[in-house]
C-alpha positions as CSV (number, residue, x, y, z in Angstrom):
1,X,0.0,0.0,0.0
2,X,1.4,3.5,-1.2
3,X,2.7,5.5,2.0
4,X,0.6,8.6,2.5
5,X,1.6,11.9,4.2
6,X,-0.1,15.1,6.1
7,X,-0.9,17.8,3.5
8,X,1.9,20.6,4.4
9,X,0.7,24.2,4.2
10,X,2.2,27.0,3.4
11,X,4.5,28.4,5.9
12,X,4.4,25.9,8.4
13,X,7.2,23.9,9.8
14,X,8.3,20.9,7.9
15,X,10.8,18.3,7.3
16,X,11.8,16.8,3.8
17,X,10.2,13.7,3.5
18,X,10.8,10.8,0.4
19,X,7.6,10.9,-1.4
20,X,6.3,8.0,-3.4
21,X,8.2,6.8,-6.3
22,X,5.4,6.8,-9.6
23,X,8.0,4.6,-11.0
24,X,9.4,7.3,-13.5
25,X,13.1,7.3,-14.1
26,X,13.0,11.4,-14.5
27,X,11.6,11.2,-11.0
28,X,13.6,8.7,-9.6
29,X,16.8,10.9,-11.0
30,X,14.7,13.8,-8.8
31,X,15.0,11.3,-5.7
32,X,18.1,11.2,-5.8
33,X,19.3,14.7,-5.4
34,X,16.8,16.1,-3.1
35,X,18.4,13.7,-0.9
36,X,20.5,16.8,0.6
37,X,21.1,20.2,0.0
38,X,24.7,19.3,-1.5
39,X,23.3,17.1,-3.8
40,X,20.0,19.8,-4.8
41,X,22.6,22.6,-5.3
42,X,24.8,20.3,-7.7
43,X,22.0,19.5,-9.4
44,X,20.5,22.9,-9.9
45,X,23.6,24.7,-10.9
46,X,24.2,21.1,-13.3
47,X,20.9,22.0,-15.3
48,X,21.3,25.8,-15.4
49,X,24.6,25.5,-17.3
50,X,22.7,23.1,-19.7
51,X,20.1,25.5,-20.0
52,X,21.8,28.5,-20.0
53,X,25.2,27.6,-22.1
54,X,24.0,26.8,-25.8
55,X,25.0,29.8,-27.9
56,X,26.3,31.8,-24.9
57,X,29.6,31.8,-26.6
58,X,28.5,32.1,-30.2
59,X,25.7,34.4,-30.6
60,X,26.8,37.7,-31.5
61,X,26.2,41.0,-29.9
62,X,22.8,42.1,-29.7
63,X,21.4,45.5,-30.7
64,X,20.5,47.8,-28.7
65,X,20.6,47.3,-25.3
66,X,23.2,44.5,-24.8
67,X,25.8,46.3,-27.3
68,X,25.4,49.6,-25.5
69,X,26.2,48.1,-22.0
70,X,29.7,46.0,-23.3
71,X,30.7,49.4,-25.4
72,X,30.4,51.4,-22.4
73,X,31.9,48.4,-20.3
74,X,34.6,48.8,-23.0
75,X,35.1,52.4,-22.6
76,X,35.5,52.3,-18.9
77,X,38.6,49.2,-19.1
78,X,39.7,51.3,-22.1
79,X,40.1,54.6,-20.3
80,X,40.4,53.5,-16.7
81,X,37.4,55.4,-15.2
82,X,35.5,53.6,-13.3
83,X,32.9,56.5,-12.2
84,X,32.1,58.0,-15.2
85,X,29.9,56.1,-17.7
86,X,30.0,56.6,-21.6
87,X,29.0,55.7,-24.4
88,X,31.6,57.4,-27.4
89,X,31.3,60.9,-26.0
90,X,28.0,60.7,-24.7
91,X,27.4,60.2,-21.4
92,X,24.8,57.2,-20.3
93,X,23.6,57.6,-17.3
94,X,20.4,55.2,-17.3
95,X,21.4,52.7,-15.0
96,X,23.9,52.8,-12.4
97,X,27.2,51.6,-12.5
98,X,26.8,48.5,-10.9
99,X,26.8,46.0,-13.7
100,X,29.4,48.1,-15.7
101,X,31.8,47.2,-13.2
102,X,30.8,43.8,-12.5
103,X,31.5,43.3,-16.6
104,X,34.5,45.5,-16.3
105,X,35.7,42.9,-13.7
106,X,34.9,40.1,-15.8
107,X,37.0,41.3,-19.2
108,X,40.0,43.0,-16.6
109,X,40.0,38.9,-15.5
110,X,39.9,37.4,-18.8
111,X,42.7,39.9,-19.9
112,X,45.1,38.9,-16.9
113,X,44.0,35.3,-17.8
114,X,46.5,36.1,-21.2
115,X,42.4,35.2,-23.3
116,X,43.2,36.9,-26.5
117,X,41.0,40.0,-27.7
118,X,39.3,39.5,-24.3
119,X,37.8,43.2,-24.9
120,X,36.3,42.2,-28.1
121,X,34.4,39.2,-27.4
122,X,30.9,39.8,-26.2
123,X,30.9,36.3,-24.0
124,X,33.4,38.1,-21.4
125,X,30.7,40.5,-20.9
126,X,27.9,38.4,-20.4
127,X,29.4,36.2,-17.8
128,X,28.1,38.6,-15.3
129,X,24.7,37.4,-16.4
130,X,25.1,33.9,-16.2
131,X,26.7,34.1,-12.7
132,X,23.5,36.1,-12.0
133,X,20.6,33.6,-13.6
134,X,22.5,30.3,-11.7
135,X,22.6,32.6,-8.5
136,X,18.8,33.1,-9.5
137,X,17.9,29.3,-9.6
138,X,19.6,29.1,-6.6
139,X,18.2,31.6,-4.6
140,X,14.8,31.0,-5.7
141,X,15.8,27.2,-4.3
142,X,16.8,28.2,-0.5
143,X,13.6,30.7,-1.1
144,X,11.3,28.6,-1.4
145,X,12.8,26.2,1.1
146,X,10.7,28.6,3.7
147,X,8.1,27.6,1.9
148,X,8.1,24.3,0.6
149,X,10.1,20.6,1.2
150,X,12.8,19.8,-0.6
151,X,11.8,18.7,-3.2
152,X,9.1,21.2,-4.1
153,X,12.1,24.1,-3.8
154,X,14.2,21.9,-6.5
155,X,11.1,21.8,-8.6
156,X,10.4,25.8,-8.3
157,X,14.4,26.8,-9.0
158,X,13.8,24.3,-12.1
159,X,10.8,26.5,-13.6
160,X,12.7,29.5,-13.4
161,X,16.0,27.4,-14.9
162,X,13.8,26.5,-17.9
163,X,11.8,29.7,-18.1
164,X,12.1,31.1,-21.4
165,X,12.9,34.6,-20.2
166,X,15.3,33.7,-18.1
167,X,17.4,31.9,-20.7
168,X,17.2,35.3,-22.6
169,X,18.8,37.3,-19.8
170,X,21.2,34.8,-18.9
171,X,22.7,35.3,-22.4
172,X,22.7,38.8,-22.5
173,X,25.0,41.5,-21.3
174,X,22.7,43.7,-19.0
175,X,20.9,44.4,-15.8
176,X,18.4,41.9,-15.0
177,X,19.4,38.6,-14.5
178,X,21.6,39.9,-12.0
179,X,18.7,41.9,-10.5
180,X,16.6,39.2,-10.3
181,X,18.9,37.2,-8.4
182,X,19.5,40.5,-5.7
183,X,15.7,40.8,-5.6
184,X,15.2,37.0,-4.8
185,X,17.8,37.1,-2.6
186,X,15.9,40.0,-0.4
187,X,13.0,38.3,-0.4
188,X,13.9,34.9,0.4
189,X,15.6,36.5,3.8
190,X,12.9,38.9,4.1
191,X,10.2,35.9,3.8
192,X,12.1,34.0,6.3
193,X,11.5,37.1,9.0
194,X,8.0,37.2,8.3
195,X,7.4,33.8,8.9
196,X,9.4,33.4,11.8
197,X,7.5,36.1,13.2
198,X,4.1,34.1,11.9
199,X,5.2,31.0,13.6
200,X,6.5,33.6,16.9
201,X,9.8,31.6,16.7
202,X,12.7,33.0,18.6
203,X,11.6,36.7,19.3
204,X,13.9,37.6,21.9
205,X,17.4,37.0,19.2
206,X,16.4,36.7,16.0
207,X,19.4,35.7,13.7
208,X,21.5,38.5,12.2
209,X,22.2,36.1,8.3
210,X,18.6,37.6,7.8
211,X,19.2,41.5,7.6
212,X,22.4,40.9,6.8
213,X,21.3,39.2,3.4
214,X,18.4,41.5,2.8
215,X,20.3,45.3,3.0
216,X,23.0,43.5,1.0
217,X,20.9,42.4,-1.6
218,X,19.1,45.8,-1.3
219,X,22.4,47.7,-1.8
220,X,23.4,45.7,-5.0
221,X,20.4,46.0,-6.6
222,X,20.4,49.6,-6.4
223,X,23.8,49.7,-7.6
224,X,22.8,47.6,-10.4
225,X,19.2,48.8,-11.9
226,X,18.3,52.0,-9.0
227,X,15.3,51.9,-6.6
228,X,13.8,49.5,-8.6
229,X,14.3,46.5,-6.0
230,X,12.9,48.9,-3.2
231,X,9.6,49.0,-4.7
232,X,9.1,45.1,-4.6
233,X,10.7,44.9,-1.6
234,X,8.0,48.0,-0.1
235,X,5.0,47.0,-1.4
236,X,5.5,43.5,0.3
237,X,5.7,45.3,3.0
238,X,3.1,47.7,2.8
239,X,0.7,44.2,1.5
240,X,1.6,42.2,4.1
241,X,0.8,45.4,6.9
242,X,-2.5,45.9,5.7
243,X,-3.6,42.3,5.9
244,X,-2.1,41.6,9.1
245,X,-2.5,45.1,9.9
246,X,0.8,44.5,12.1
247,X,4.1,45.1,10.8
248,X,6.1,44.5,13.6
249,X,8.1,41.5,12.2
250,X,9.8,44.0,10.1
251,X,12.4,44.8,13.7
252,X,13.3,41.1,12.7
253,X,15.3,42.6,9.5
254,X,17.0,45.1,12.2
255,X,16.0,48.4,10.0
256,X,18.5,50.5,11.6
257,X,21.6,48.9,11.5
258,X,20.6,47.8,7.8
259,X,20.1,51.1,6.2
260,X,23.2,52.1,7.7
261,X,24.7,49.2,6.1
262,X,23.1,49.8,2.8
263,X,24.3,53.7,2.5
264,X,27.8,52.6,3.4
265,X,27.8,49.9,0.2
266,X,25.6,52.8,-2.0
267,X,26.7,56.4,-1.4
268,X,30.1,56.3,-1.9
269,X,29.7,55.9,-6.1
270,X,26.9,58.1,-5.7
271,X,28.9,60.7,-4.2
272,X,31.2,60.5,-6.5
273,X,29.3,60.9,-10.0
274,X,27.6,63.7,-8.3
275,X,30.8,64.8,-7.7
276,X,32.2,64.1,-11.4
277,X,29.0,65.5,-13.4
278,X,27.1,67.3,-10.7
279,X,22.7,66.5,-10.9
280,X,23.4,65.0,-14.7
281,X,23.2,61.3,-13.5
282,X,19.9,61.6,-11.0
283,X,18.3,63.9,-14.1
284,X,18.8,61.5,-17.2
285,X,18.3,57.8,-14.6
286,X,15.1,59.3,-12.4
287,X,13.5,61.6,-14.7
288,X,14.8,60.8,-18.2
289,X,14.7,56.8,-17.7
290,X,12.7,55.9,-14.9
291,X,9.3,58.5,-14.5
292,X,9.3,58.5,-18.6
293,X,8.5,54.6,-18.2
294,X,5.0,56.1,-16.6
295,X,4.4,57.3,-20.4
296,X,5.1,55.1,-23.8
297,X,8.9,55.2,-23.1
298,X,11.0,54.2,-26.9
299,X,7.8,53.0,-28.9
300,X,7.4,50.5,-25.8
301,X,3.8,51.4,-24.3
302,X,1.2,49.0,-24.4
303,X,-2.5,48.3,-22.8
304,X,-2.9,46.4,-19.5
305,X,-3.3,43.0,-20.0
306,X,0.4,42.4,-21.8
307,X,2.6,40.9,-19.3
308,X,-0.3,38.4,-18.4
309,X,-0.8,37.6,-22.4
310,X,3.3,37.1,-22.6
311,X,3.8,35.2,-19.7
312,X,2.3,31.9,-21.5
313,X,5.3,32.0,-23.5
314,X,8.0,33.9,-21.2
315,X,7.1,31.5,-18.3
316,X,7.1,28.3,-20.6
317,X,7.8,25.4,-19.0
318,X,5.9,26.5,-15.8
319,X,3.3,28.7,-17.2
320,X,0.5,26.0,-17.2
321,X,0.9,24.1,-14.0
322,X,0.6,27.8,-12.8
323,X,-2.7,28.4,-14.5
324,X,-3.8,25.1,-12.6
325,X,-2.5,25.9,-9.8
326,X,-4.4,29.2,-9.5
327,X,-7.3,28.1,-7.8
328,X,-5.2,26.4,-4.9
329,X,-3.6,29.2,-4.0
330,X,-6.3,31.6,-4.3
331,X,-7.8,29.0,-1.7
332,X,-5.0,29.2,0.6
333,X,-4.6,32.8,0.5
334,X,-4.9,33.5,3.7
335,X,-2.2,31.5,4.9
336,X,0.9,32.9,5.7
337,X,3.6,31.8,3.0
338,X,0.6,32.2,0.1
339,X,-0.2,35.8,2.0
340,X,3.8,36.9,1.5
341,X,4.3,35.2,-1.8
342,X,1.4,36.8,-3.6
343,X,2.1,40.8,-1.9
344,X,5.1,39.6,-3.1
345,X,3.8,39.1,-6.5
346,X,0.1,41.0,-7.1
347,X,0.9,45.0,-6.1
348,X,3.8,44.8,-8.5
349,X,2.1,43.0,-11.4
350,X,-0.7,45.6,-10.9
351,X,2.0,48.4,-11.1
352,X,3.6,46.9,-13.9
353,X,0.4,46.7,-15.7
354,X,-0.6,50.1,-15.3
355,X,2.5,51.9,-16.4
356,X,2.5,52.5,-20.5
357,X,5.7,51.2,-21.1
358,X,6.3,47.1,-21.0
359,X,8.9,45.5,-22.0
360,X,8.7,41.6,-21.0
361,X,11.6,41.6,-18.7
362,X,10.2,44.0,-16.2
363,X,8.2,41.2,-14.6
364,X,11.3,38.5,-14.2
365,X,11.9,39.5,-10.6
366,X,8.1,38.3,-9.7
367,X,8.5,34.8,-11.6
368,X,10.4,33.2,-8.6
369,X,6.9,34.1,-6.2
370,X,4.9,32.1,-8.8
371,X,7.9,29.3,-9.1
372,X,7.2,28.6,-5.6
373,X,3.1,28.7,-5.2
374,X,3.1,26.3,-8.3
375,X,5.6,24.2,-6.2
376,X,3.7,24.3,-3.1
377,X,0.4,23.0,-5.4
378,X,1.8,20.9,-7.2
379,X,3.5,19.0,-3.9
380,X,-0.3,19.4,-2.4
381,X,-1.8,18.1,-5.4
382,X,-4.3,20.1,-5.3
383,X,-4.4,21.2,-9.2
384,X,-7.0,22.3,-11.1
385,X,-8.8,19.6,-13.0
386,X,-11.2,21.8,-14.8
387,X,-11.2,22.7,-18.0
388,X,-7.3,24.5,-17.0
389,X,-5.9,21.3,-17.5
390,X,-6.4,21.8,-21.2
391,X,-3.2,24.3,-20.9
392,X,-1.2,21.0,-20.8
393,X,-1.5,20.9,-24.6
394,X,0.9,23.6,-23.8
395,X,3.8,21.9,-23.5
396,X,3.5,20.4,-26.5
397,X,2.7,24.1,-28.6
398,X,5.6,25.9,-27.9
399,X,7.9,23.4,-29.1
400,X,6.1,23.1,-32.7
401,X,5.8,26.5,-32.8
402,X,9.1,27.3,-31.7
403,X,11.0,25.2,-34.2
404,X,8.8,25.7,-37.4
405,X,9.6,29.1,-36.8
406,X,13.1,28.6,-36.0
407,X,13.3,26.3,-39.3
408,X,11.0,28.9,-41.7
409,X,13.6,31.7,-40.4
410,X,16.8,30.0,-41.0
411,X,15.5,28.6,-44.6
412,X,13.9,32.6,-45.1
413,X,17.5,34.3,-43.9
414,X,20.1,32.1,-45.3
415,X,18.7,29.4,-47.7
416,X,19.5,26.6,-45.4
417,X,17.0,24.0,-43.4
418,X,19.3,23.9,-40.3
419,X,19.7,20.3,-40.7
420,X,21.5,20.0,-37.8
421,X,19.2,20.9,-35.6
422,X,16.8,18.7,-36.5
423,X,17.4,16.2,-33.8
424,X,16.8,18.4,-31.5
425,X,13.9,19.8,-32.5
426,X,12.8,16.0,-33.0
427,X,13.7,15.6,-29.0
428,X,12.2,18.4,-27.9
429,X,8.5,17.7,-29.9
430,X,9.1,13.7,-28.1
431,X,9.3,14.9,-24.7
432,X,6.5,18.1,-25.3
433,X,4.5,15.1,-26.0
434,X,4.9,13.3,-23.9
435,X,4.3,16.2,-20.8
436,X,1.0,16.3,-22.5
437,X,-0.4,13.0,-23.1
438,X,1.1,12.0,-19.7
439,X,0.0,14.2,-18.1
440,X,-3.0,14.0,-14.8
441,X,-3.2,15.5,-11.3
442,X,-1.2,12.5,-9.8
443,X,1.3,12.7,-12.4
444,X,2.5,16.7,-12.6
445,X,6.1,15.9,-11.4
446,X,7.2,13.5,-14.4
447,X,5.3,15.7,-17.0
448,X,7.0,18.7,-15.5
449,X,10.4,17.1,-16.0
450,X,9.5,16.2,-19.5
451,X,8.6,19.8,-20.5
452,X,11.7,20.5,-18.6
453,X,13.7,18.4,-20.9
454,X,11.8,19.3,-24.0
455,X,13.1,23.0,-23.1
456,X,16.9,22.3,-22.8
457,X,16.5,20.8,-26.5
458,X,14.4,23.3,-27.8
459,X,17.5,26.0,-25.9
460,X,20.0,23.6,-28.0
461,X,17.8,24.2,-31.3
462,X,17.4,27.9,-30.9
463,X,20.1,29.3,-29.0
464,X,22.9,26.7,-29.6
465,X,22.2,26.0,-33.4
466,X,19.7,28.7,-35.4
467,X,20.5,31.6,-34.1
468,X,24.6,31.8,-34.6
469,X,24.3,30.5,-38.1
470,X,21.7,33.6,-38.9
471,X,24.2,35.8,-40.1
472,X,22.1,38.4,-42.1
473,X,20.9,39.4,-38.7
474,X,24.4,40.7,-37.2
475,X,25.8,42.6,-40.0
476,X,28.0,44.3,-37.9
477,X,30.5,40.9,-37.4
478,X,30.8,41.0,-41.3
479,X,32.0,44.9,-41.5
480,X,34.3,44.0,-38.1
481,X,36.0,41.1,-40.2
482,X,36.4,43.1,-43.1
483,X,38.2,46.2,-41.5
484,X,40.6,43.4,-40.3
485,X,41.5,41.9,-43.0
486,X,42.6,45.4,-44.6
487,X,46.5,45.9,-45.3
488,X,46.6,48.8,-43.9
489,X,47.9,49.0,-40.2
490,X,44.9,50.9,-37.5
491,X,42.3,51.6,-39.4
492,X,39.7,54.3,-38.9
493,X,35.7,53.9,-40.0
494,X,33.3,55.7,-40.6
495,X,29.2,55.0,-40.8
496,X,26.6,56.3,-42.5
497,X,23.0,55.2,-41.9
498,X,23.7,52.4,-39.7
499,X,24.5,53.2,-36.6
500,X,24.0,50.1,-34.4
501,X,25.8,50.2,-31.0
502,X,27.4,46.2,-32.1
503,X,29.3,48.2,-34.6
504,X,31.0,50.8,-32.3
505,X,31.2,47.9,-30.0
506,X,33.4,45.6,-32.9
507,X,35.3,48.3,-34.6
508,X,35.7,50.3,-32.4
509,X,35.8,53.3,-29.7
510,X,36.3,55.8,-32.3
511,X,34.3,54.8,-35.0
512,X,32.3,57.9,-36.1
513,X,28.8,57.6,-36.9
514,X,28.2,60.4,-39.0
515,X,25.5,60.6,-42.5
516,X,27.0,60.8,-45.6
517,X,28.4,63.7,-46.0
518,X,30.4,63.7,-43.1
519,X,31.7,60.2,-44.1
520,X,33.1,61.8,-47.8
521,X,35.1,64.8,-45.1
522,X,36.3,61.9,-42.8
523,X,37.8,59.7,-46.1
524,X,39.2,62.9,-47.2
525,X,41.4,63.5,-43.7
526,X,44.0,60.8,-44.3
527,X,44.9,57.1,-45.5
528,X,43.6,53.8,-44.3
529,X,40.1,55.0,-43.4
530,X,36.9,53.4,-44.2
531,X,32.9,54.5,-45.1
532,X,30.6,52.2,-44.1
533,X,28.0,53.6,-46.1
534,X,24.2,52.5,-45.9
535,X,22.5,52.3,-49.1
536,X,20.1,54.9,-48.6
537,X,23.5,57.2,-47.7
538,X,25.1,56.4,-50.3
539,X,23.2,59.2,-52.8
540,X,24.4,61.8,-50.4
541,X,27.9,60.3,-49.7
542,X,28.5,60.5,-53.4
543,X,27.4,64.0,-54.3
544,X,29.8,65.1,-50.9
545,X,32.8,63.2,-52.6
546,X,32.0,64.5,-56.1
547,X,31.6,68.0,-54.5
548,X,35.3,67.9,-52.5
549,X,37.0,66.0,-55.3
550,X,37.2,62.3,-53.7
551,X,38.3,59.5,-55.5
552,X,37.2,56.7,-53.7
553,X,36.8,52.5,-54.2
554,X,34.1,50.5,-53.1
555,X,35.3,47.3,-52.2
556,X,32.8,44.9,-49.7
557,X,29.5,45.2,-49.6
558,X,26.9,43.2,-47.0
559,X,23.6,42.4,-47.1
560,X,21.7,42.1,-44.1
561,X,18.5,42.4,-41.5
562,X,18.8,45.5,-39.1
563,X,16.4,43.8,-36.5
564,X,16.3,46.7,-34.6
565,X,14.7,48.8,-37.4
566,X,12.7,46.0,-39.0
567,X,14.2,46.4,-42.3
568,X,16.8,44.7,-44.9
569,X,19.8,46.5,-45.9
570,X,22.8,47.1,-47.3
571,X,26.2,48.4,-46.4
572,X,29.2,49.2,-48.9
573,X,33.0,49.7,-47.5
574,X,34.5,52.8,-49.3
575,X,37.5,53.2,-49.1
576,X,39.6,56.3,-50.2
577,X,41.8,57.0,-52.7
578,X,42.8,60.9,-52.7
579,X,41.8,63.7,-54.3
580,X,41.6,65.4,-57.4
């Protein structure tokens, strides 16, 4: 007879127990390493790097956004400042400096590490990222470990592992994977306070790891994306006050000595760029980045309703085992670790919601609350089996979508069928199916891990094999190994039209981005210089040249996609040869 075992609830006291074994050897693998921590951790970081690795090294630098962040990274190892943030000659004061030096740290490394061209290759930049998704997975393990057993918090870090957004920000030079893992990290030790004070453990000396973990987390995430972290970590707070209409656990976190703590890690950069450029920095990242997301910031703004539409696809593996496990928790609500997980997670969905501007990584740093509440259903197994368990088909869509498109795209962009990944795609479509058809209340653990695997081969497909070999998209890598395999010795570009931030980024610091007049002038200042000239420059580059006597040769010219315009193009190399 199977071995049963008390229903756990949220936030109470619990100890991991072995659960029956439905005789699947993807849950039998899962019995073995929640077996202890040691063995969960291994585990964890084991499947992130599967996850997260394919095409980390090989994709190219994306436009805008990630480009921007390595130039500037670039800029700051190139010129040794290490306040000041640049991008050419403008300033770029968005974001705060945390990340640039967390990237500048990583190429500095790599450099002393005698890895050639370390400054060039985009991978060095984005190892901040992947440091931050794995310390993500993790974080959202020992989370939800206040929350859940053992094995329920191995199943929660795995949803965010395999979530399709996270894989995006893991490969990508910028802010957020590392924010998500600061803001995990505050809540998990901030969760912990609250439900110690829930369960009224140990009032009189309540442990100092806590605080210590929260106003450090706090302090980083300022440093790396500003308040932002401050206002999921205050309207928790201000949630979980008016429900309990008691906030008292909050002395738990030791306020005082934290936000000492916090200023000591914050000011001192602060102090200094106010210092180096006076109110420029708190003018362009709280009024020119951060209230202008209120309106339609950058063609962004959308209706309410978006993030909730995208997270079927953004939250892919997990996304429907949370639609079933909706009703549970909407159920359990009132107790404790529901009650913190969702004022975790509703006020700043709403907020998110309501502001014009949405882009679909704003919501990443709520994903890990939703992680957890499916975790804690799906270990109740109290799912929905209404007409949500339909969403199961799920598992199976996103992987025939995902790689007809992949295939269409790579046929569309360079005339090839991606043979290669084929077997993947052919893995991934087995295992979607079979997280589908498999699939029934008793059984959401093995069809989890199915969709779990399905997602590292569909990662293989898309990250690892498709997207490298689409080379019309990165036309910037083509003009980079073009100016190096010149004669000449240092040679100086120009661009006209295209002005992607990849191409300051691979050709460098000094490349002046100019239209086409002002590419004709720069050919005519000296020898071994280059116009990158877009085709719809190219009428005015050659009236300029005609105009100042330039005799000039047009030697490669590239095809490509500018994604970030929507457009195809071309770009000719000029190159000049003196006046007349």
């Amino acid at each position: 007879m199977a071995e049963t075992y008390p229903i756990p609830r949220f936030g109470a006291p619990r100890e991991p127990k072995s659960p029956v074994n439905p005789g699947s050897g993807l849950v039998r693998m899962l019995d073995i390493v929640t077996a202890s921590h040691a063995r969960a951790v291994g585990f964890l970081v084991l499947c992130a790097l599967l996850l997260f690795l394919p095409g980390f090294f090989t994709i190219p630098p994306i436009d805008r956004d990630e480009a921007r962040f390595a130039q500037a990274t670039k800029q700051m190892v190139e010129s040794g400042d290490y306040v000041d943030i640049r991008f050419q000659e403008d300033v770029r004061y968005k974001k705060p400096v945390g990340i640039y030096w967390l990237q500048s740290a990583a190429v500095e490394t790599a450099a002393a590490l005698k890895l050639p061209k370390a400054e060039l290759r985009i991978w060095v930049y984005r190892l901040p990222s992947l440091l931050g998704a794995i310390g993500a997975v993790l974080m959202t393990y020992w989370a939800a470990l206040g929350f859940v057993t053992r094995r329920a918090a191995v199943l929660a870090a795995l949803m965010m592992c395999a979530s399709v957004l996270l894989g995006v920000e893991a490969r990508l030079a910028k802010t957020d994977a590392m924010l998500l893992f600061c803001v995990v990290a505050a809540m998990g030790a901030m969760a912990r306070a609250y439900l110690s004070w829930q369960r009224a453990e140990d009032e009189t000396h309540p442990p100092w790891s806590w605080p210590a973990i929260f106003w450090s987390a706090l302090a980083v995430g300022i440093l790396i994306k500003g308040p932002l972290i401050l206002m999921f970590a205050g309207l928790t707070i201000v949630a979980l006050a008016i429900q309990d209409r008691d906030a008292s656990w909050l002395w738990r976190l030791r306020p005082v000595w934290g936000l000492m703590w916090m200023l000591v890690l914050v000011l001192p950069w602060f102090v200094a760029i106010f210092w180096r450029a006076g109110d420029a920095f708190f003018a362009d990242s709280v009024g020119g980045d951060m209230l202008s997301k209120i309106g339609a910031q950058e063609s962004h703004g959308a209706p309410p309703g978006l993030y909730l539409a995208l997270f079927w696809i953004t939250f892919w593996p997990g996304a429907p085992l949370a639609a079933m496990a909706a009703p549970a928790v909407w159920r359990a609500r009132r107790e404790p670790g529901a009650q913190f997980l969702l004022a975790w997670l509703v006020p700043s969905w709403i907020v998110f919601e309501a502001v014009l501007t949405k882009l679909p990584h704003y919501v990443l740093p709520l994903y890990p609350a939703i992680a957890i509440l499916t975790a804690g259903a799906v270990e109740r197994r109290v799912l929905s089996r209404s007409w949500l368990m339909r969403g199961s088909a799920w598992w199976f869509a996103i992987p025939a979508a995902a790689s007809i498109i992949a295939v269409v795209g790579a046929v569309m962009l360079t005339r090839q069928p991606a043979f290669v990944a084929w077997p993947f795609i052919a893995a991934s479509l087995i295992f979607g199916l079979f997280a589908w058809w498999l699939y029934d209340n008793n059984r959401a653990e093995r069809s989890l891990l199915n969709a779990l695997v399905a997602a590292l081969m569909l990662a293989v497909t898309v990250y690892g094999i498709v997207l490298p070999s689409l080379t019309p998209l990165f036309p910037s890598i083509e003009i980079a190994r073009a100016l190096r395999n010149v004669t000449c010795v240092g040679p100086k570009a120009a661009a006209a039209g295209y002005h992607e931030p990849s191409l300051v980024f691979l050709t460098g610091t000094q490349t002046l981005l100019t239209d086409g007049s002002g590419a004709a002038d720069f050919l005519r200042q000296g020898s071994c210089r280059f116009a990158l000239i877009e085709q719809r420059s190219e009428r005015s580059f050659v009236q300029r040249a005609e105009a100042i006597g330039l005799r000039y040769k047009v030697g490669t010219r590239i095809e490509g996609y500018n994604f970030s315009q929507g457009r195809a193009i071309a770009i000719s190399i000029f190159r000049s040869e003196g006046t007349e």
